[in-house]
C-alpha positions as CSV (number, residue, x, y, z in Angstrom):
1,X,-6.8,25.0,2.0
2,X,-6.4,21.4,3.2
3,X,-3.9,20.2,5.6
4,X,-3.4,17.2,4.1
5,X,-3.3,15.8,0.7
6,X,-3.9,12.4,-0.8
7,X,-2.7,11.7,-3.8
8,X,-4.3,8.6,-4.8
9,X,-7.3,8.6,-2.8
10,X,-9.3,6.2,-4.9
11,X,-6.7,3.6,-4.4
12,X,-7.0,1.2,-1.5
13,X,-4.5,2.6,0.9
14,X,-5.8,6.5,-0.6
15,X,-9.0,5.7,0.5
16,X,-8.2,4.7,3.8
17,X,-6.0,7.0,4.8
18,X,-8.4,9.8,3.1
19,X,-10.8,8.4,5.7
20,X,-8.8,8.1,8.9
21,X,-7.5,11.5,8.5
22,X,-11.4,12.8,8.4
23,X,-12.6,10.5,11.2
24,X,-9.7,12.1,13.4
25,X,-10.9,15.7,12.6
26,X,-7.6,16.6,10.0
27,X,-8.7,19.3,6.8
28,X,-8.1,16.9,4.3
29,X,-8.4,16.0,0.7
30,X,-7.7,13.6,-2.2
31,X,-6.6,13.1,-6.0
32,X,-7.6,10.3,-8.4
33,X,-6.5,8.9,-11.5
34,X,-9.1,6.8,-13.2
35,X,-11.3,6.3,-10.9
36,X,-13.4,9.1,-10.3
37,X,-14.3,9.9,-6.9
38,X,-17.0,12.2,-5.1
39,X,-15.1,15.2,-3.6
40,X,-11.8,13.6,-5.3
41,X,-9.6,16.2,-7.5
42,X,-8.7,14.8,-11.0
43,X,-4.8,14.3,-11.5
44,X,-2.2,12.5,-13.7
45,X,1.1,12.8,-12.2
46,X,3.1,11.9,-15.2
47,X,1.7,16.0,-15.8
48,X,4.0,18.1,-13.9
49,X,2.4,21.4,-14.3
50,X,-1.1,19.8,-13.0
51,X,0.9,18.4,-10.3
52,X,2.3,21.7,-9.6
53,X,-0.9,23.8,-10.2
54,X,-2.9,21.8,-7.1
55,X,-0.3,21.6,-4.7
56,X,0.3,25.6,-5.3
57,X,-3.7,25.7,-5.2
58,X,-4.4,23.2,-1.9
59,X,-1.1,24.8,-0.2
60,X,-1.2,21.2,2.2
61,X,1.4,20.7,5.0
62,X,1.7,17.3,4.7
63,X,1.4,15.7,1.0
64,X,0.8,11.2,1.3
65,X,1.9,9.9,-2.5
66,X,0.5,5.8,-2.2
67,X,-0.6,6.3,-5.4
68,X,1.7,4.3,-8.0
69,X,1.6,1.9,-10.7
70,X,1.3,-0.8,-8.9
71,X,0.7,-4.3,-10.5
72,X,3.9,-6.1,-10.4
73,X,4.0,-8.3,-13.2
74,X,2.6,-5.2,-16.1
75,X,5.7,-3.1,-14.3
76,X,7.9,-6.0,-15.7
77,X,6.3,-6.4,-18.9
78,X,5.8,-2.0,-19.2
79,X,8.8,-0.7,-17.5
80,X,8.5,2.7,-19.5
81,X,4.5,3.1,-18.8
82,X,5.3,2.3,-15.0
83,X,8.4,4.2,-14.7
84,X,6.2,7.6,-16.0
85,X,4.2,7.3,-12.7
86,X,7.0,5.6,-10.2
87,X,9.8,7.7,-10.4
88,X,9.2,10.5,-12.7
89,X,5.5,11.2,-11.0
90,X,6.9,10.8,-7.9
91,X,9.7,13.3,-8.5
92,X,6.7,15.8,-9.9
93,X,5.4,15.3,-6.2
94,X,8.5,15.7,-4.3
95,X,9.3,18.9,-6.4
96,X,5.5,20.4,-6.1
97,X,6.0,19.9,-2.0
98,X,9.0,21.7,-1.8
99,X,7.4,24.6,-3.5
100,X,4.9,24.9,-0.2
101,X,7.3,23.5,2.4
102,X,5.2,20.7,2.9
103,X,6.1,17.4,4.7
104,X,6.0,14.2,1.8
105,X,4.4,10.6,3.5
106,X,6.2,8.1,0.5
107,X,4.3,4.4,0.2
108,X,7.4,2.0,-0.8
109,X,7.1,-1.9,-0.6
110,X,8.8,-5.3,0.9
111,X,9.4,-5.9,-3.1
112,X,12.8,-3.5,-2.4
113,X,14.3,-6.7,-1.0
114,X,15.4,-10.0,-2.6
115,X,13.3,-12.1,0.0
116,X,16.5,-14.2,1.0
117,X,15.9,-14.1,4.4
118,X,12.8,-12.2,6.1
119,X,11.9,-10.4,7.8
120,X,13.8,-7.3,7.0
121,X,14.4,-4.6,9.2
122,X,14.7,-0.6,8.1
123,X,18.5,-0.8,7.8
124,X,19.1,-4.0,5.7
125,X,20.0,-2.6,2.5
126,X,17.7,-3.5,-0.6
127,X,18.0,-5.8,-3.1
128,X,14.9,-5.9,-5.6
129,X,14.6,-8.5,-8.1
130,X,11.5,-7.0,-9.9
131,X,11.3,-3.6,-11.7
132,X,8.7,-2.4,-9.6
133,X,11.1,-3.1,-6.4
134,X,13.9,-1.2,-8.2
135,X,11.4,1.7,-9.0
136,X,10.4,2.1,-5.7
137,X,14.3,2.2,-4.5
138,X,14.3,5.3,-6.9
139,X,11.3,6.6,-5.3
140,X,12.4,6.4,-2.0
141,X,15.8,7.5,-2.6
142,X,13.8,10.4,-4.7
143,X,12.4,11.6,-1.4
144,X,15.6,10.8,1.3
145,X,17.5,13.1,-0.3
146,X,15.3,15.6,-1.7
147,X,12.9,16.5,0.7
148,X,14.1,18.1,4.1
149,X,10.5,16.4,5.7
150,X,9.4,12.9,4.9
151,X,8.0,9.9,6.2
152,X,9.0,6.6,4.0
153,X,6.6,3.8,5.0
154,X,6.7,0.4,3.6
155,X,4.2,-2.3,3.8
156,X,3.2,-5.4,2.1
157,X,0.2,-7.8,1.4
158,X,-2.4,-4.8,2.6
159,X,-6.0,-6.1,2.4
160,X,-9.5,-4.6,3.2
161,X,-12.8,-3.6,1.7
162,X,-11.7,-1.2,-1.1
163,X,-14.3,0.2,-3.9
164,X,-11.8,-1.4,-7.0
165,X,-11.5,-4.7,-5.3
166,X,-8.3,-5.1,-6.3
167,X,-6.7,-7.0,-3.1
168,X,-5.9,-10.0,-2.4
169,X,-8.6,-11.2,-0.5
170,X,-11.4,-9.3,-1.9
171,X,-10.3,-11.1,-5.6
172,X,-9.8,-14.2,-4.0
173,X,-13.7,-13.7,-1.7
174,X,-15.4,-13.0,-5.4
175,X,-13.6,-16.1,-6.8
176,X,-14.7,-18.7,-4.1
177,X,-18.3,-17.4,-3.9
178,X,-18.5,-18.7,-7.8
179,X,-17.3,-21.8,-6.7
180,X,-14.0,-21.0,-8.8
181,X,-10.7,-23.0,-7.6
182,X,-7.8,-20.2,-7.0
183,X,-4.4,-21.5,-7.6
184,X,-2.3,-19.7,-4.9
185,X,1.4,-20.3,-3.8
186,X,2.3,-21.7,-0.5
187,X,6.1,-20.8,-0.4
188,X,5.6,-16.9,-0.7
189,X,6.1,-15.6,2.9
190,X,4.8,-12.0,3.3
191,X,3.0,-9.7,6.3
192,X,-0.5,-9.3,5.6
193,X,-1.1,-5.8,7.0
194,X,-4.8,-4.7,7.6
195,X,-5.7,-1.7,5.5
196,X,-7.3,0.8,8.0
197,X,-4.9,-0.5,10.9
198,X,-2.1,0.7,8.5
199,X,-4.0,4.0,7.3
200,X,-4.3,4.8,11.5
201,X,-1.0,3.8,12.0
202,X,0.7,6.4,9.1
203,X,-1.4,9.1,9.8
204,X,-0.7,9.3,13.7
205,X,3.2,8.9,12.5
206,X,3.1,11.3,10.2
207,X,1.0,13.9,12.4
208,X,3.2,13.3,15.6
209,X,6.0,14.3,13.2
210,X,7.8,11.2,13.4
211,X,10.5,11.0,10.3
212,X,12.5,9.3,8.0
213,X,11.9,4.8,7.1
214,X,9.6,3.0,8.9
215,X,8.3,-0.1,8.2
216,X,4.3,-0.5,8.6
217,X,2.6,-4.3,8.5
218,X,1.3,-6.8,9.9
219,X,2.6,-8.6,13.1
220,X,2.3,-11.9,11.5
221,X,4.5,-13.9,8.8
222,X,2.6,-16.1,7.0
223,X,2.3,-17.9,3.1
224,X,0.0,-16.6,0.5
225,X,-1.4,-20.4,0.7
226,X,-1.9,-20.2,4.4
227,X,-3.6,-16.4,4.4
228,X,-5.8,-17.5,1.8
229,X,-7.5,-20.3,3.5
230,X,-7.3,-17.8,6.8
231,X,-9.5,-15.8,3.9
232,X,-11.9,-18.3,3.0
233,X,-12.7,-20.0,6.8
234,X,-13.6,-16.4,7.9
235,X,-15.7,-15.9,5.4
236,X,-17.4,-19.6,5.5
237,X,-16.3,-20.1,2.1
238,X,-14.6,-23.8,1.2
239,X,-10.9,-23.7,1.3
240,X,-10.5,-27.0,-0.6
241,X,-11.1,-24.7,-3.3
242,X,-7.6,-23.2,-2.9
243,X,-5.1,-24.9,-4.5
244,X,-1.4,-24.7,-3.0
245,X,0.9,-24.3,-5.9
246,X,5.1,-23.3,-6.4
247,X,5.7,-19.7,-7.7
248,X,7.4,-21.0,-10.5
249,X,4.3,-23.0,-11.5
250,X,2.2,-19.7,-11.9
251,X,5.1,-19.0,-14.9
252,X,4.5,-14.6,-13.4
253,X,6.5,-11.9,-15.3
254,X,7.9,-10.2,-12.7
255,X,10.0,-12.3,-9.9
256,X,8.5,-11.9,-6.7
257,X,10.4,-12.1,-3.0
258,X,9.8,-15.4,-1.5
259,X,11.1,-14.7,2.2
260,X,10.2,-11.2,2.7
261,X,8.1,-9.9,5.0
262,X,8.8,-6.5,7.4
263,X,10.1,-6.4,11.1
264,X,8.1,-3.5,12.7
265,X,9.5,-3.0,16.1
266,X,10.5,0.3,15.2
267,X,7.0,1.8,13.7
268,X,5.6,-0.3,16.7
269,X,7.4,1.3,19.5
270,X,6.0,4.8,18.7
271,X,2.6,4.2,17.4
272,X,-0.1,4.2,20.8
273,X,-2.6,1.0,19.2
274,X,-1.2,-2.0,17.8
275,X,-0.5,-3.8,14.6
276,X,-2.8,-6.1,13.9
277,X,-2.4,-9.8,13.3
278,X,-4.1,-11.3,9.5
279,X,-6.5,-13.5,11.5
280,X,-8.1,-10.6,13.4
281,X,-8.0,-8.4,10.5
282,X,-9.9,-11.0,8.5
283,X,-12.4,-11.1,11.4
284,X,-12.4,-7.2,11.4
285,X,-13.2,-7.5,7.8
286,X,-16.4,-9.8,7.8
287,X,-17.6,-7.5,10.6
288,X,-17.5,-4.4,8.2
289,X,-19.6,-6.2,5.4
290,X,-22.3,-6.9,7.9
291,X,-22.4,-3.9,9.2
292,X,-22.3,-2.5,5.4
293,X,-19.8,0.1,6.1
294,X,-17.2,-0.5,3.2
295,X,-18.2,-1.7,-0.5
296,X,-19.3,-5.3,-0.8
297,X,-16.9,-7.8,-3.0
């Protein structure tokens, strides 16, 4: 039996939060998708039975769902495939921890708000644009007022070493090594938030027993433009590479927040470290690869 379950422990925040919870001594495991794992359970959540059939196996206390489909702009163009796995997975999850009593940790996002005028606190009420932010609305709604024990945590921009590559910076590293330019917009206004500084932050939230919305990121507002030449100076890579441009130039499927971002006073106040700003993190980052602790990009 594990305390806690990951579902979506191949994913970048999975796989942090996977490993924080075994560096702090918790019984824990994880799920994956398709991307096979050592250790990792297979599962599809659009299956509900599967779903079902581990949790009743595992018997955890405390059940973390950041798995998701979560590129934006496919969510937009594949509402049905996306919806299968936002919402109806999610409700497969919420419906499989009731069965064992166990306490749900839900991953939502900043896209929930129309980015009109960040940076939003817990209470403002949301306003997506994109069908991913409205899916994640009917996730977290899925959880409020269905399970008596959760812990809704939104973030936004999270970056770090991850196996997939799939962030941000790790993309945008592997682009400027090959001397590619990066096109990147300069009036999108986010929180970059530091992928094991978020992992350590949930899991000591969600094992102190701390409940309900809480918003998790970075300290820091700052453009996609401005983070990414943050990105490339840290790692001694040329910034003239990066090429501010307008969202509208990039011509993306899904509508993306402009001036969004989190306030996180209220995770802030009951979590014993700190929140770390993008510029630290970054630092924190080209530390890791020379110490070859996480996967090279």
């Amino acid at each position: 039996m594990s305390l806690h379950l990951v579902i979506g422990a191949s994913g970048q925040i999975g796989a942090h939060l996977l490993r924080q919870l075994q560096q702090v001594g918790q019984s824990a495991s994880g799920t994956f998708y398709r991307s096979p794992r050592p250790g990792l359970f297979p599962l599809d959540l659009r299956e509900e039975e599967s779903v079902f059939a581990l949790v009743r196996r595992l018997e955890p206390r405390v059940i973390y769902l950041p798995a998701g489909f979560t590129n934006v702009d496919q969510c937009e163009v594949d509402p049905g495939s996306a919806y299968a796995i936002n919402v109806l997975g999610t409700w497969h999850a919420i419906r499989a921890a009731n069965l064992v009593q166990a306490r749900v940790v839900f991953f939502s996002s900043d896209y929930v708000f129309d980015g009109a005028s960040g940076p939003y606190a817990e209470d403002e009420p949301p306003r997506p644009l994109s069908e991913y932010g409205r899916q994640k609305v009917l996730g977290e709604l899925g959880v409020a007022l269905n399970v008596r024990d959760y812990l809704i945590v939104r973030t936004t921009v999270v970056y770090g070493w991850e196996e997939q590559g799939k962030n941000f910076v790790q993309r945008l590293v592997a682009s400027l090594q090959e001397r590619k330019r990066v096109r990147v917009p300069y009036d999108q206004i986010g929180s970059p938030t530091y992928a094991p500084n978020l992992a350590a932050a949930v899991v000591e939230l969600a094992t102190s027993g701390a409940a309900g919305l809480f918003h998790i990121a970075g300290p820091e507002r700052v453009s996609r433009y401005e983070f990414a030449r943050a990105a490339a100076e840290a790692f001694k890579l040329d910034p003239a590479l990066i090429e501010p441009v307008s969202t509208p130039e990039l011509a993306q499927p899904a509508p993306r927040p402009l001036q969004a971002g989190l306030r996180i006073e209220k995770a802030q106040a009951l979590w014993s470290a700190r929140l770390l700003g993008y510029r630290e993190g970054l630092s924190r980052m080209v530390a890791e690869r020379q110490e070859e602790s996480y996967a090279r990009p």
